[in-house]
Each structure stands twice: as structure tokens, then as C-alpha cells.
C-alpha positions in Angstrom: -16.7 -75.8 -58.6 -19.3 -76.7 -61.5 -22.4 -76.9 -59.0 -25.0 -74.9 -59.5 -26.2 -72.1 -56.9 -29.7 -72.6 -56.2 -31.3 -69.5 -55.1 -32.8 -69.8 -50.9 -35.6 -68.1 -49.3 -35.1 -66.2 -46.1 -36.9 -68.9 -44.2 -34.7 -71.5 -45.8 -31.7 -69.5 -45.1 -33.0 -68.7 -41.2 -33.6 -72.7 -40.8 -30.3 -73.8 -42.4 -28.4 -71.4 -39.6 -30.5 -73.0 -37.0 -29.6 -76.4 -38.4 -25.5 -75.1 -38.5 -26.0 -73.5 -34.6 -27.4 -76.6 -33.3 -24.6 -79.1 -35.1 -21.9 -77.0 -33.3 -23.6 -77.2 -30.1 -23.4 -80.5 -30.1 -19.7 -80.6 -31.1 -19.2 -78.1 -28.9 -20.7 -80.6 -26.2 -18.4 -83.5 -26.8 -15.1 -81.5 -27.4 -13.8 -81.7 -24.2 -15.6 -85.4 -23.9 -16.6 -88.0 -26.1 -19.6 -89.5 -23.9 -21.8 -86.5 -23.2 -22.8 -88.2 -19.7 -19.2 -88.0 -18.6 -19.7 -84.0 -19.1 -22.9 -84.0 -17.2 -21.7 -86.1 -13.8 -18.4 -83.6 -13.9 -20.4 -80.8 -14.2 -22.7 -81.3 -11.7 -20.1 -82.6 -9.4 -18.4 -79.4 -9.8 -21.5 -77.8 -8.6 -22.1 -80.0 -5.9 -18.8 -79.3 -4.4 -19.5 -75.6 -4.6 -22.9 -76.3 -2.7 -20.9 -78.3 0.0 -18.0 -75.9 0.6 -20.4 -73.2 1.4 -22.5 -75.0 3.5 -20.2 -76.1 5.6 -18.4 -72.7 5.5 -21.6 -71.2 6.8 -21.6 -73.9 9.5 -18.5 -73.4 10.7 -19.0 -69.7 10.7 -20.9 -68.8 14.1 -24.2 -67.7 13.4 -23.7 -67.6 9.8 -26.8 -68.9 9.0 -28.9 -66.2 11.0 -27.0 -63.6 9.0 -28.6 -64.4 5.8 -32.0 -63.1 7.3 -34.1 -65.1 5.1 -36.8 -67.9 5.5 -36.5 -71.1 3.7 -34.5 -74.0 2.6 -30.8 -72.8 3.4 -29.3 -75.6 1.0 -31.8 -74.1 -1.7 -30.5 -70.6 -1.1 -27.3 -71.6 -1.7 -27.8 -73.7 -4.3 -29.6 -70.8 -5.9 -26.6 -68.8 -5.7 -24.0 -71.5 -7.3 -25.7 -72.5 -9.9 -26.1 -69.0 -11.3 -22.8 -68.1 -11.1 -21.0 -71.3 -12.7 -23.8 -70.3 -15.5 -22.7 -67.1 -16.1 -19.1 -67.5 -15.5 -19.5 -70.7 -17.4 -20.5 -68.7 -20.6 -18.6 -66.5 -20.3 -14.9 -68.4 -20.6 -17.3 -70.7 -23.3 -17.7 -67.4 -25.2 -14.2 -66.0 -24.6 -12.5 -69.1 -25.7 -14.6 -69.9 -29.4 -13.3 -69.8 -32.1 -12.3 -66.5 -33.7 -12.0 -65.3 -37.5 -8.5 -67.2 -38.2 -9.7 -70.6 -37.1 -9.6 -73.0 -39.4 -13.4 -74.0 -38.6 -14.2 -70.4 -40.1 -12.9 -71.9 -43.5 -15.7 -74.0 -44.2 -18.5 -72.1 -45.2 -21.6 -71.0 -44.1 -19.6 -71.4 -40.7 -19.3 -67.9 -39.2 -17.9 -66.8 -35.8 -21.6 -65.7 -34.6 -22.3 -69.5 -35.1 -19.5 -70.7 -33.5 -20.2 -67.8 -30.5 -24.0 -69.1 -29.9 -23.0 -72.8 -30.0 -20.4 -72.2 -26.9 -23.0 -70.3 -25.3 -26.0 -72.6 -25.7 -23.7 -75.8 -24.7 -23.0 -74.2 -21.5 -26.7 -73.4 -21.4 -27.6 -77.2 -21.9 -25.5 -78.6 -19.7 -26.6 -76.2 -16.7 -29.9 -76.6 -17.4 -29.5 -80.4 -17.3 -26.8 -80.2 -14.3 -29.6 -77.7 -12.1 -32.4 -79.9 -13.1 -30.5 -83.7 -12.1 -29.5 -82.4 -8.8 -32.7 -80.6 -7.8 -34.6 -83.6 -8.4 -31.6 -86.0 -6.7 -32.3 -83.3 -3.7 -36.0 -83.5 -3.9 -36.3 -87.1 -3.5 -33.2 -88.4 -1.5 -33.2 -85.4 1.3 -36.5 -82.8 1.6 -38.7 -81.5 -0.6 -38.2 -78.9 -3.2 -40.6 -75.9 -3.2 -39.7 -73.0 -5.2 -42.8 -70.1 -5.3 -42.2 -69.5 -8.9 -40.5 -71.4 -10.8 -40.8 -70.0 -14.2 -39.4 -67.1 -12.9 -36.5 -68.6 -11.1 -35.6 -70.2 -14.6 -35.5 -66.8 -16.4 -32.8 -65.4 -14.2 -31.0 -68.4 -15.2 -31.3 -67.3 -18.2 -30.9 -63.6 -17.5 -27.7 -65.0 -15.5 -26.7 -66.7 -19.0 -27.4 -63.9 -21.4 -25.5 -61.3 -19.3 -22.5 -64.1 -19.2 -22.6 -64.3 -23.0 -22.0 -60.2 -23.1 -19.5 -59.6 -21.3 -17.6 -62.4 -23.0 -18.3 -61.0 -26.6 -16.8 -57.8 -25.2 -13.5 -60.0 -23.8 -13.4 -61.8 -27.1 -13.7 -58.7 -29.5 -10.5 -57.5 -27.7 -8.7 -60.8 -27.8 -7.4 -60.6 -31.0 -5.7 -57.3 -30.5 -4.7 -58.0 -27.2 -4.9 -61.7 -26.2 -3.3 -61.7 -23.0 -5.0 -58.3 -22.1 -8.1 -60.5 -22.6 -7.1 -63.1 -20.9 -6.3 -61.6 -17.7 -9.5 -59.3 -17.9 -11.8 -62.4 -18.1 -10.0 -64.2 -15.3 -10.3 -61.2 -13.1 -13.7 -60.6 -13.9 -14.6 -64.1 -13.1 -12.8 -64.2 -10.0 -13.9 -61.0 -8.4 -17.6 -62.4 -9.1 -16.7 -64.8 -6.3 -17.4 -62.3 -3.7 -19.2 -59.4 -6.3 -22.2 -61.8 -7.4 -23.7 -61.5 -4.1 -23.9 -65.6 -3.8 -23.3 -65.9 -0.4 -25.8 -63.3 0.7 -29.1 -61.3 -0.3 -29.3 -57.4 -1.3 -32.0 -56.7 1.5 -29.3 -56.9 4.2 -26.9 -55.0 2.6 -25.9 -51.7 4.3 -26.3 -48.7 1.9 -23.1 -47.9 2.1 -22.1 -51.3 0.4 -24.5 -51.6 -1.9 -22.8 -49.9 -4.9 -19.9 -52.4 -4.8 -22.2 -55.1 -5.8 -24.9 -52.4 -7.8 -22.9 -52.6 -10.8 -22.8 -56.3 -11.8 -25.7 -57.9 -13.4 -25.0 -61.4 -12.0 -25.7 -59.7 -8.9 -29.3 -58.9 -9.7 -29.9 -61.9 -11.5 -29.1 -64.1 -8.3 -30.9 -61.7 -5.8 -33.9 -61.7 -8.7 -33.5 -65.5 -8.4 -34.1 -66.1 -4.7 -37.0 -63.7 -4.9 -38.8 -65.9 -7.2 -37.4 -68.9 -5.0 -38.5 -68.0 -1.8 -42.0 -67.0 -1.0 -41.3 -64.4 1.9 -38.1 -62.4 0.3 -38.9 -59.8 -1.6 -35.7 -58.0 -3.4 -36.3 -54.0 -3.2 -32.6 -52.9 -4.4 -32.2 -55.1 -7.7 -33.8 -55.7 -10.9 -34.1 -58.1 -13.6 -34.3 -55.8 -16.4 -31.0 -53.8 -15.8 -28.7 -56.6 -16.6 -30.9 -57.5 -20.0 -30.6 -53.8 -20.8 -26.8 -53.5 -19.9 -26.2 -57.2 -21.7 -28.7 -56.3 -24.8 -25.8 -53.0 -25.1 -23.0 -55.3 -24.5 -24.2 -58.0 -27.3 -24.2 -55.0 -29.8 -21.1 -53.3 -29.2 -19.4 -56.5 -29.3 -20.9 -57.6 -32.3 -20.0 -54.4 -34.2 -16.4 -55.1 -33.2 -16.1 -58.8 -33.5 -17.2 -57.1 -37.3 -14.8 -54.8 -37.3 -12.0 -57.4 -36.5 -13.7 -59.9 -38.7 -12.8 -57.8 -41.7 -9.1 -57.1 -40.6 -8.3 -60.5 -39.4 -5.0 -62.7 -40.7 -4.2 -65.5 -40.2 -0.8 -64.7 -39.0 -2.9 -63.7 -35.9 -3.6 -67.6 -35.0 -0.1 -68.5 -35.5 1.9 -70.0 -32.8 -1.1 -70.3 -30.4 
């Protein structure tokens, strides 16, 4: 009560929030467990399962395979599709479920709900990145070769994938407190329907026009099919791009930031109670 304020530059100020972010990424790691490993080997057995189910759904499928129309490493191209979507659908329910204005966490200052949004963003973003990484190099070495044209490039849509994830779950948790199960439901829907809408199981090339705005309007869609053109040296995507799902999540990120302030400002803490 009696301590003095010492006055901080903005670089101070910038580094201290950096400091705060990274703290509650790293709780935000080991919530669920206590031995980050134990996160990692579930996460990428997760992801492996995916992998599997699809490949052998595409076996099982006659001529499944030849329908892709594309040249490479099959296991790669699915992989490619998997591990973009558990990114962004990842992020997103990380983002959706942190914790809002009325949590007690929010009590303790400088803590802020923008830091606790970009720790459960960037722990999902860790543990992908580590989860993609382990498994490539498990199937680089055990099975065939990896070779991935640009690799740089296939990274950003990861990251493209991720950012776009983080948007549309600012705009699911902006609405939450005014309508939690509204919310709710709205993010599981969303995250379901981009089981078939994220365009995982197939490329944009082969698409019939006709079909092609179904899947136009989701920017996990162009992320992935972005992806596998940087993956695969003779695919080249003509009917997606990278930047419309940074411009559509860069929109996103600000209209849900003006209303997470918006219901910052109104929030009680009778809104937590009983959940």
C-alpha cells in the first residue's frame, strides 16, 4: 500500500508484457498437465491418429488415391492437411475457452484478458510446432524421406492457419459473455463443419466451379491448399490465396478486440457465477 510507484519507460513497459505473456504460456502449457512431455506424446498421438484414419480411409476408398490428382508423398499430403486443421481448430477452442474479464486471474494486476488471450493462443502454437516437427522427423527417418519444396513457406501457413484460428475465436469469445451457450454451440459448429469445409482431404485445383464457393469462404481452406503448394513441387494452387485469410483474420482480431473492450468495461462478476 506504502510502496512507491516508480515511473517505466515504454520499452520497460513493452518487455515486462512480454515477460507476463510468456509466464502464462507456460502455465497455460501445464494446466491440463503437469509434465509438459506428457502434452506433447498426446498431442501428437492425437495427430497421428488423424493421419492414420484418413489413410486408410483413402485406401479403402477405390481409387481414392487417384482422385487427389497430385504428385508426391500421399502420407505428406495428408499430413499437411491434419496438422493445419488441429492448429487452427486447436486455437481456436484455446482462445474461446481463456479466461474472460470476471476470472479471478484478471484480479492480479498487470494481468489483462489480451494476455491471458495470446498465452492460449501461443501454447497451442508451441505445442504444434513441436508436435509437426517430432513426427516429421520420426517419419523422415523411420519410413522415407521428407522433401518439402519450400519449407519456410509451408511453416507460414501454419501460421497463417494459426492466426486465422485465433480470430475467429476472439469473435466466439467477445459473444460469450452475453451469450455463453450461444458461443458455445457456434464454436463447436464451426469446428465441426471444418471437418469437411477445410478442404483437408482434397486440393482446390480439382474442385468443380460449381463447388468451389462452399469451401471459398473459409480461410483454413486457403491456408491448407496455400500449404501443399509450398509442399509439393508440381501443385500449383490457382483458386486460393494466402493473403485473404490474414486480411479477413487481421479484421476479425479488431472487431473482437473492440468488443472484448466493450465487455471488459461492463463485466460483473455475477457473470462468472455458478460456472
Amino acid at each position: 500500500m506504502f510502496e512507491k510507484s516508480i515511473p517505466r519507460t515504454k520499452t520497460r513497459t513493452a518487455f515486462g508484457i512480454l515477460e507476463l505473456i510468456y509466464h502464462a504460456t507456460v502455465r497455460e502449457i501445464r494446466k491440463d498437465h503437469r509434465t509438459p512431455l506428457v502434452g506433447l506424446l498426446l498431442n501428437m498421438l492425437q495427430a497421428v491418429i488423424f493421419v492414420m484414419t484418413f489413410y486408410l480411409l483413402y485406401t479403402i476408398i477405390p481409387g481414392g488415391r487417384r482422385a487427389i490428382q497430385l504428385r508426391g508423398d500421399f502420407l505428406l499430403f495428408i499430413m499437411s492437411g491434419i496438422f493445419l486443421f488441429l492448429c487452427h481448430v486447436r486455437t481456436l477452442s484455446a482462445v474461446v475457452g481463456s479466461e474472460g474479464p470476471t476470472s479471478p486471474m484478471m484480479h492480479h494486476a498487470p494481468m489483462n484478458t489480451v494476455i491471458s488471450i495470446s498465452a492460449a493462443a501461443l501454447s497451442v502454437l508451441y505445442l504444434q510446432t513441436l508436435s509437426l516437427i517430432t513426427v516429421l522427423f520420426i517419419y523422415h527417418v523411420v519410413f522415407t524421406p521428407v522433401v518439402i519444396e519450400d519449407m519456410i513457406g509451408a511453416y507460414a501457413m501454419v501460421i497463417v492457419a494459426w492466426i486465422s484460428g485465433a480470430a475467429v475465436g476472439m469473435m466466439f469469445l467477445a459473444l460469450k459473455p452475453w451469450a455463453p451457450n450461444a458461443a458455445t454451440i457456434g464454436a463447436s459448429i464451426y469446428t465441426r463443419a471444418n471437418m469437411l469445409a477445410s478442404g483437408k482431404l482434397f486440393v482446390a485445383n480439382s474442385l468443380p466451379s460449381a463447388i468451389l464457393p462452399f469451401f471459398d469462404w473459409n480461410p483454413l481452406f486457403h491456408a491448407i491448399d496455400q500449404a501443399r503448394g509450398f509442399i509439393f513441387l508440381h501443385y500449383n494452387p490457382h483458386f486460393s490465396s494466402w493473403t485473404y485469410p490474414l486480411y479477413l483474420s487481421a479484421t476479425l482480431i479488431m472487431i473482437g478486440l473492440m468488443a472484448e473492450f466493450y465487455t471488459r468495461r461492463r463485466a460483473s462478476i455475477s457473470w462468472g457465477a455458478g460456472r
